[in-house]
ROLO-28982 format. One record per residue (C-alpha): x, y, z. Coordinates in pm, whole numbers, padded with zeros to 5 digits, always signed. Layout:
<pts>
XYZ;...
</pts>
This chain:
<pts>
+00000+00000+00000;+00295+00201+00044;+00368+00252-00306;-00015+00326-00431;-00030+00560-00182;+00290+00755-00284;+00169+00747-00661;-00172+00840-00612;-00073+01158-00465;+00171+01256-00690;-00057+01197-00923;-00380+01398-00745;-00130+01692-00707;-00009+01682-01087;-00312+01583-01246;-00492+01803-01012;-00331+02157-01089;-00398+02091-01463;-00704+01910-01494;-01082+02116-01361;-01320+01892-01157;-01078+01599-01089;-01254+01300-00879;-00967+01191-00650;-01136+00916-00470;-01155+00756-00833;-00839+00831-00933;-00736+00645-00608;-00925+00356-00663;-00816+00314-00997;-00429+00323-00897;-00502+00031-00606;-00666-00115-00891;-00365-00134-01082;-00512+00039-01392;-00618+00451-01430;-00814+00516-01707;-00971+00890-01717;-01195+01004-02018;-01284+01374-02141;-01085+01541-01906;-01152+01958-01927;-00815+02136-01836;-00773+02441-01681;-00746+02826-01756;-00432+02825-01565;-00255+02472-01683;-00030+02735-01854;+00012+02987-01644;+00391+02843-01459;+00522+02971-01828;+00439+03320-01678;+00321+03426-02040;+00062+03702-02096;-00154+03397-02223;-00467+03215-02149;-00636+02896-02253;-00969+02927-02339;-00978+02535-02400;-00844+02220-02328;-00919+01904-02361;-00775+01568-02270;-00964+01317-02440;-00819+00973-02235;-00567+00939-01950;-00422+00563-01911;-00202+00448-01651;-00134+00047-01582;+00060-00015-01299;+00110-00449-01245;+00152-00397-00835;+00157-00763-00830;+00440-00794-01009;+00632-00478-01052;+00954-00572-01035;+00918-00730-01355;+00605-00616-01507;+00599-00296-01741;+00402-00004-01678;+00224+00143-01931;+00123+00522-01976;-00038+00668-02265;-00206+00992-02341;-00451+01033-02590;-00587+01344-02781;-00431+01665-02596;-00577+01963-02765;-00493+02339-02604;-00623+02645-02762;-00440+02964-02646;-00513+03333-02696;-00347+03691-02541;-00477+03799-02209;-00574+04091-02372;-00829+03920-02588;-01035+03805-02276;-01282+04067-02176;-01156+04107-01787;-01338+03906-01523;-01271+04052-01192;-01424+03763-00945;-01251+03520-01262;-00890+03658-01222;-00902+03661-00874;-00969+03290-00899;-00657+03229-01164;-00486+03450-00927;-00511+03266-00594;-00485+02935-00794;-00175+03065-00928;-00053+03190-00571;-00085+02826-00471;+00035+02651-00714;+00373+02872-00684;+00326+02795-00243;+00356+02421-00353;+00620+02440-00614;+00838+02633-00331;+00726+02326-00075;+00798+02067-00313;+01151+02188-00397;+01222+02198-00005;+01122+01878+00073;+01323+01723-00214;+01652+01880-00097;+01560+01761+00268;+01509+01371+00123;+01784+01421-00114;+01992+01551+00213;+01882+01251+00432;+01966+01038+00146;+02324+01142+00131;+02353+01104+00491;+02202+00749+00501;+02307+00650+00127;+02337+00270+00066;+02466+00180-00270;+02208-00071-00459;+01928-00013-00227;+01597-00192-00281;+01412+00111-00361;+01703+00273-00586;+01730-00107-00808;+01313-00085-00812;+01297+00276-00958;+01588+00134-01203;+01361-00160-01344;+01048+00028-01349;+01250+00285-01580;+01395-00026-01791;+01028-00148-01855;+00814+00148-01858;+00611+00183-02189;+00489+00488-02338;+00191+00590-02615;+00117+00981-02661;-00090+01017-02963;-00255+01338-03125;-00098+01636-02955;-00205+01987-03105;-00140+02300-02896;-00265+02632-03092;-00188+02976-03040;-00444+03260-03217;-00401+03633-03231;-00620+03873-03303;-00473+04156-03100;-00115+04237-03250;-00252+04264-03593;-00659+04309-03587;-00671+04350-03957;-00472+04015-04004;-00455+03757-03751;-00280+03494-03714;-00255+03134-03556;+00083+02888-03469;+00103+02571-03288;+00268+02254-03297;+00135+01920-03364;+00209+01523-03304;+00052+01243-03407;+00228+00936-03252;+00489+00915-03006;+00582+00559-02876;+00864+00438-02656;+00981+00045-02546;+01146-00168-02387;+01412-00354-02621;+01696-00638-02548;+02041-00607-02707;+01909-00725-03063;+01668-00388-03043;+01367-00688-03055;+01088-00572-02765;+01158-00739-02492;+01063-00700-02089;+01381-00698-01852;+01313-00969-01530;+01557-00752-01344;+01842-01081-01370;+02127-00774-01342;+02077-00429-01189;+02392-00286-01373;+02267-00432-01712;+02202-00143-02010;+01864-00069-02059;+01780-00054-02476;+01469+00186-02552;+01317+00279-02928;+01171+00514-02935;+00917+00609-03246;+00800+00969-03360;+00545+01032-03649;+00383+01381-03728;+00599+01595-03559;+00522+01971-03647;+00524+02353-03605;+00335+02595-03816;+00261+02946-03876;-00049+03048-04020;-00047+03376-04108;-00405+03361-04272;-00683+03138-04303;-00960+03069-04013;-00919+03083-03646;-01078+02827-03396;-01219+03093-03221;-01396+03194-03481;-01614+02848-03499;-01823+02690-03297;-01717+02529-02942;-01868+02157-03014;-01643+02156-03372;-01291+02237-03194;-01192+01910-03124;-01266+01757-03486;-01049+02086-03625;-00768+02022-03358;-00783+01627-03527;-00802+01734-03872;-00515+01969-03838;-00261+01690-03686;-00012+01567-03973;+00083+01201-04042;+00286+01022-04305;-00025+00968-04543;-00216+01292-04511;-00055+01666-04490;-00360+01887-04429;-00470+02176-04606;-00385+02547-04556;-00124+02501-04254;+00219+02689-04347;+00450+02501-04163;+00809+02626-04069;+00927+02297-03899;+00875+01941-04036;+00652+01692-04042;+00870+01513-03891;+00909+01125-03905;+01185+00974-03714;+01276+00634-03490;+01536+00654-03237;+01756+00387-03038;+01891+00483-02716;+02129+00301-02456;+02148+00383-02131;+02379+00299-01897;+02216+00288-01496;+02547+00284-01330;+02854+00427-01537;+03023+00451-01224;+02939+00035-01150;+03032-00114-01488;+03391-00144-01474;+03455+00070-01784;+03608+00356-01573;+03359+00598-01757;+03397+00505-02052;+03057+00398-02162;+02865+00715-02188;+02571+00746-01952;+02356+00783-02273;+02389+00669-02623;+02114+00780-02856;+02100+00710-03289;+01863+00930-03451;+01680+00794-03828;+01542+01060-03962;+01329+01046-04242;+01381+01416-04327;+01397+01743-04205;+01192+02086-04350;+01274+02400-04244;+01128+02721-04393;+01005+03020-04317;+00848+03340-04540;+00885+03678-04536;+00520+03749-04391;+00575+03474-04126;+00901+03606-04019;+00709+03939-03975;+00456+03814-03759;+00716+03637-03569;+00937+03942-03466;+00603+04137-03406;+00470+03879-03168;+00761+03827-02998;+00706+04226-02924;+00353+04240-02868;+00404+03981-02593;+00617+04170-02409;+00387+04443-02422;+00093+04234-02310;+00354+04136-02013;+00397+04494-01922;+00005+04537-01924;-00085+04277-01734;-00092+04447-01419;-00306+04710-01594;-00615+04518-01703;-00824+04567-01433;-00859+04968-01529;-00879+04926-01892;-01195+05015-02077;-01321+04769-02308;-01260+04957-02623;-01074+04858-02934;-01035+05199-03079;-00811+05481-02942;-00970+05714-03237;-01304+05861-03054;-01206+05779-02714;-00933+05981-02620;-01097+06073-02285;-01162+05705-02133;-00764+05627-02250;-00632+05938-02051;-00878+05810-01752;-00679+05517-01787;-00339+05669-01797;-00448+05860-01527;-00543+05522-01298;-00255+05341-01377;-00023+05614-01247;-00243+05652-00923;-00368+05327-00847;-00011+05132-00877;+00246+05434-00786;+00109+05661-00571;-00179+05546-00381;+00015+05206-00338;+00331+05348-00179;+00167+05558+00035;-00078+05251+00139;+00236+05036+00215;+00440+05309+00441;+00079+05387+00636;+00090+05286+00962;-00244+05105+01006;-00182+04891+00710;+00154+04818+00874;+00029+04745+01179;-00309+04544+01049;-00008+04318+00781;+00136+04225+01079;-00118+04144+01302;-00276+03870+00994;+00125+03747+01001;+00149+03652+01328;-00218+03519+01315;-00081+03327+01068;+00208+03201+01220;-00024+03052+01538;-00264+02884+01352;-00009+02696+01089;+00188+02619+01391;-00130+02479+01590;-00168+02307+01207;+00224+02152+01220;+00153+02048+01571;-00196+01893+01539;-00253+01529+01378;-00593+01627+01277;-00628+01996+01256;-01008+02168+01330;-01208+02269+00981;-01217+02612+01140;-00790+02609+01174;-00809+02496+00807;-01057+02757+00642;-00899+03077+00867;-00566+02954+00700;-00683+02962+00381;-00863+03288+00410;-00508+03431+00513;-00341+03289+00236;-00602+03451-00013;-00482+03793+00197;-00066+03748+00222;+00150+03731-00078;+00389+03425-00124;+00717+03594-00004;+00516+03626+00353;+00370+03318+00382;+00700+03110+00291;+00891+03345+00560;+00623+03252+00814;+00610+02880+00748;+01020+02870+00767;+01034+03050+01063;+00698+02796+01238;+00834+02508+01088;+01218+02568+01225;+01021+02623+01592;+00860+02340+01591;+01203+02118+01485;+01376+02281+01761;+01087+02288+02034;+01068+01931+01907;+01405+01868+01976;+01398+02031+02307;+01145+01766+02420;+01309+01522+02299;+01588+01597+02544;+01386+01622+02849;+01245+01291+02796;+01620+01139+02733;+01671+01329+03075;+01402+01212+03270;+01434+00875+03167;+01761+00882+03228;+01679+01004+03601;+01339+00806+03633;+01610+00488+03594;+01897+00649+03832;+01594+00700+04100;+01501+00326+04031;+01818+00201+04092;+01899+00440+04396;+01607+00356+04595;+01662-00001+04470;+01986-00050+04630;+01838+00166+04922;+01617-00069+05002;+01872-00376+04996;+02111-00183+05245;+01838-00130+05485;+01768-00494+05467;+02137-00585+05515;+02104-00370+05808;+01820-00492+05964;+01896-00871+05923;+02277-00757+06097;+02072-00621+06413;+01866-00940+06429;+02184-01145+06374;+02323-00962+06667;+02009-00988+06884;+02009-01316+06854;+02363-01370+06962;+02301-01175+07270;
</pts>
């Protein structure tokens, strides 16, 4: 149980952040069962948003999820993941009409999702610290991650990711994206014949192929957008537009590929265990390609440097949306743009600074940080923490930024280690006394008996 417990939540917290609506409890089941299957999966807004791009999906889709995991046998059983039918459609921020209860979502989904990535990366370099300190070479766990490597198998199969535009050039927009239609990788022996390793020798080299058909990237710089069709025809257009060996479909400019091409790789597991005093490289990968395209046109180079410009634009702006008027035109308007101007300059210079140097601000940030720092210790020190320690914890986070609540957790969670330790002492101590106190009163009691039995010796005499 140890190891579907470890998988199912790294998979609840991966799958999770991407995917809207996610039912854990089956997701569990499935992975005790040995074999996750998820179907029509609806991604979400944010799945793109650790790029930190002025971009936005409006959909996604994820049309099956398969994971088979042999439990029963997984020291020599292959596991088997495959993706099928990934399909993002991406536009500017500044194409979304602005949501204000909306980004505040995105934004405290965002806020978490950067808390965890900061907590994930400490707790590796804690485990990769203990393991350094308690490293033993060829450990059971370290040869079981090895063979699950040497016999995983892999199936993705129609990827298209899509990019539209309608901002940068309204009078001629434009779409890129890159597509694949098959990606496979297995398990081979020497001979490059598929084959599943019984895990006979740890140090053995593991032989993959690995199989790509339909690779892609395009630049449309006319023709129809998605966005421009209906909702309930996106994913046969994301489908029609992937590339294969027999079909090349119609009015895609592409700048890179198709691509068709096999690979063979070797890999050694323990270049510094073989013997060859490193001289067996760590990797060995041969490439057959069938053959490469590159081009590009004027127009699409064009776009290209003017979209690399109007992103960073949209980047500057993004802290701006919120006060923008939903106008198109500057021509007509020129009083709501000044307006503008004028609440950008107010609203995130002046009234800001003067809002963080004010006293009762000051005074009311700290008093939420040290609320803060009570209840997530009463959290660390609780096995089961109250619903209403839980929800007041969340309702801070919403409030602090990141920097302050990873400050506040370091400083609770190096208090706790060293109250922790503390204790830890004073129960050595006192058990170390409770024994001495024992042992003294003990021996005091077989003195006194020595004594007495002397006095009735000497009674008796008399």
């Amino acid at each position: 149980m140890v190891f579907e417990s470890l998988v199912a939540d790294l998979l609840n917290k991966f799958i999770g952040e991407y995917v809207e609506n996610l039912d854990s409890s089956q997701l569990n089941i499935g992975i005790w069962g040995g074999d996750v299957v998820l179907r029509d999966l609806k991604l979400k807004e944010t799945c793109l948003d650790s790029l930190d791009l002025p971009i936005r999906t409006i959909y996604g889709h994820l049309g099956k999820l398969v994971l088979k995991i042999p439990w029963k046998n997984l020291y020599s059983g292959s596991v088997e993941a495959s993706i099928d039918s990934l399909f993002l459609l991406v536009v500017p921020t500044q194409d979304i009409t602005y949501d204000p209860e909306k980004e505040e979502k995105n934004k405290q989904t965002a806020k978490q999702n950067e808390i965890s990535r900061i907590e994930n990366i400490k707790l590796f370099e804690q485990q990769k610290n203990k393991l350094d300190q308690d490293k033993v070479k060829d450990s059971f766990v370290e040869k079981l991650a090895t063979q699950i490597i040497r016999n995983v198998q892999i199936n993705i199969k129609s990827i298209h990711i899509r990019y539209e535009d309608r901002v940068t050039f309204p009078n001629s927009p434009f779409s890129f994206g890159c597509t694949l239609y098959d990606l496979t990788s297995h398990s081979t022996d020497l001979n490059w014949n598929r084959f599943i390793d019984k895990g006979q020798d740890p140090l053995a080299m593991i032989y993959k192929i690995i199989s790509m058909e339909g690779y892609a990237v395009y630049w449309n710089s006319k023709g129809s957008l998605f966005t421009e069709q209906s909702k309930d025809t996106y994913n046969d257009s994301f489908r029609n537009g992937i590339p294969n060996k027999d079909i090349l479909p119609d009015g895609y400019e592409y700048l890179f590929g198709p691509i068709n091409a096999k690979a063979k790789m070797k890999m050694n597991p323990k270049p510094e265990l073989d013997g060859s005093d490193f001289t067996i490289p760590k990797y060995a990968i041969s490439i057959d390609m069938e053959s490469l395209n590159i081009k590009i046109s004027k127009i699409q180079y064009q776009h290209l440097i003017m979209a690399a410009e109007s992103l960073d634009r949209f980047t500057k702006a993004m802290p701006f949306r919120k006060y923008r008027p939903l106008l198109k035109e500057y021509k007509g308007h020129y009083k709501e743009w000044w307006k503008f101007a004028y609440r950008c300059v107010v609203e995130e210079d002046v009234r800001r600074i003067f809002k963080n140097w004010d006293w009762n601000h000051i005074h009311s940030h700290r008093k939420l940080v040290k609320e803060y720092r009570i209840l997530y210790k009463q959290k660390l020190e609780s096995k089961k923490p109250s619903a209403i320690t839980l929800n007041r914890l969340s309702d801070l986070e919403n409030t602090l930024d990141v920097m302050n609540i990873i400050l506040t957790r370091q400083r609770v969670e190096n208090e706790v280690e060293r109250e922790g330790k503390i204790q830890e002492e004073i129960r050595k101590v006192e058990s170390e006394r409770g024994w001495f106190s024992f042992w003294r009163a003990k021996n005091s009691d077989e003195e006194e008996k020595k004594k007495k039995k002397t006095r009735e010796n000497g009674r008796a005499n008399v």
